[in-house]
N, C-alpha and C positions, 0 to 999 in steps of 0.2 A: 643682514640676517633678521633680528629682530629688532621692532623700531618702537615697540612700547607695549604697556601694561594694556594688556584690551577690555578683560574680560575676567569677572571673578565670578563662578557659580554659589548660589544661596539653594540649599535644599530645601524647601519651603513641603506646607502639608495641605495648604490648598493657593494655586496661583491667585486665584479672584482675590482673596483677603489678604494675598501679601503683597499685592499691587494696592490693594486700600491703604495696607499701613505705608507703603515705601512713599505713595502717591497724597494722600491724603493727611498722612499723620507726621511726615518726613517732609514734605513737598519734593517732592523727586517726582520726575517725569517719564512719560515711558517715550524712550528713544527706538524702539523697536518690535515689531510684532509680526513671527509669519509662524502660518500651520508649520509641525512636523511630522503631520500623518495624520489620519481620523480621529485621534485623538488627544493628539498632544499639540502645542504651540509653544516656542522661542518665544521668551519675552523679557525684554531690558528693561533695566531702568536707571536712572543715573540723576545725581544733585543737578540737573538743569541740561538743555541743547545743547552740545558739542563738547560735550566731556570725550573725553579719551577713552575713560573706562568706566564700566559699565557693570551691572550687577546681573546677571543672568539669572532669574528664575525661574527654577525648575519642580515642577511638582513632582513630590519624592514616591509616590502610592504608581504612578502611572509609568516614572524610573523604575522600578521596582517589578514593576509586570514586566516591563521586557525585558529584564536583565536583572535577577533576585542580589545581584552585587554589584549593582550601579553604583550607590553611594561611595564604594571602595574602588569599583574599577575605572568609576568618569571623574577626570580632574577637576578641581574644584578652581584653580588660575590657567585661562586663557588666555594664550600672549596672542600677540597679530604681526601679520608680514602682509608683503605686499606682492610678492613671487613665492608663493608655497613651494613650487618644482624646487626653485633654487636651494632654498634652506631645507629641503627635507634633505636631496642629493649633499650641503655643504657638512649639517649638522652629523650625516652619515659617515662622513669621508673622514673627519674627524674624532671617529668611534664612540658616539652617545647614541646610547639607547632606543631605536624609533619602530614605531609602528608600524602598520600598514597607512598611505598617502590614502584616505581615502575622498573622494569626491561626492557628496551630495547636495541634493537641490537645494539648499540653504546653505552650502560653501563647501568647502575644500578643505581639509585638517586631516595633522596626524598627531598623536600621542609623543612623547619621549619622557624619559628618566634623568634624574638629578646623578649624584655620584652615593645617593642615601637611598635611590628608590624611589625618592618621591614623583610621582607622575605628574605631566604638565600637557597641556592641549597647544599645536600652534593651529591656526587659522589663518586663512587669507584676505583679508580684506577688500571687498570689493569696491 
């Protein structure tokens, strides 16, 4: 089902400068970068090439416009699979929490709930 820590989101207030500090004041690398529409971009960064997990930053003002309760409604830990069908169908079958499977052009992921509420993202790794 799950096979490791992927992903932790950082709500940052402008991406440019927290890519400076992750990148230039941390040395941290960016392991990843694709548009998410006209105006937003996926962007990782992580202690060096082939970390396992990774820092997600996301600029909270452009969250914000499209969903006034992103900060609250988007998870902040991002796990990762490798069969998203499977685990959404296993984690289901087992009665936790899940969202809608949703599929878009930058990956595959759904939502679920701890036994506190607390929200979590799974993703697929491609």
């Amino acid at each position: 089902m799950i096979n490791k820590i992927g992903k932790i989101t950082i709500y940052v207030e402008n991406q440019a400068e927290a890519k400076k500090f992750w990148c230039e004041k941390l040395g941290f690398v960016v392991t990843f970068v694709q548009p998410m529409g006209p105006h937003m971009t996926w962007l990782e960064v992580a202690p060096k090439e082939g970390c396992e997990t990774t820092f997600v930053l996301y600029e909270k003002g452009l969250m914000l416009a499209q969903n006034k309760e992103a900060n609250v409604l988007h998870p902040n830990v991002i796990l990762s699979t490798q069969n998203i069908e499977k685990s959404y169908e296993e984690m289901k079958a087992k009665g936790v929490e899940v969202g809608d499977l949703m599929k878009m052009p930058y990956g595959s992921m759904f939502s679920f709930k701890d036994q506190d509420n607390n929200s979590y993202l799974l993703r697929e790794d491609q």
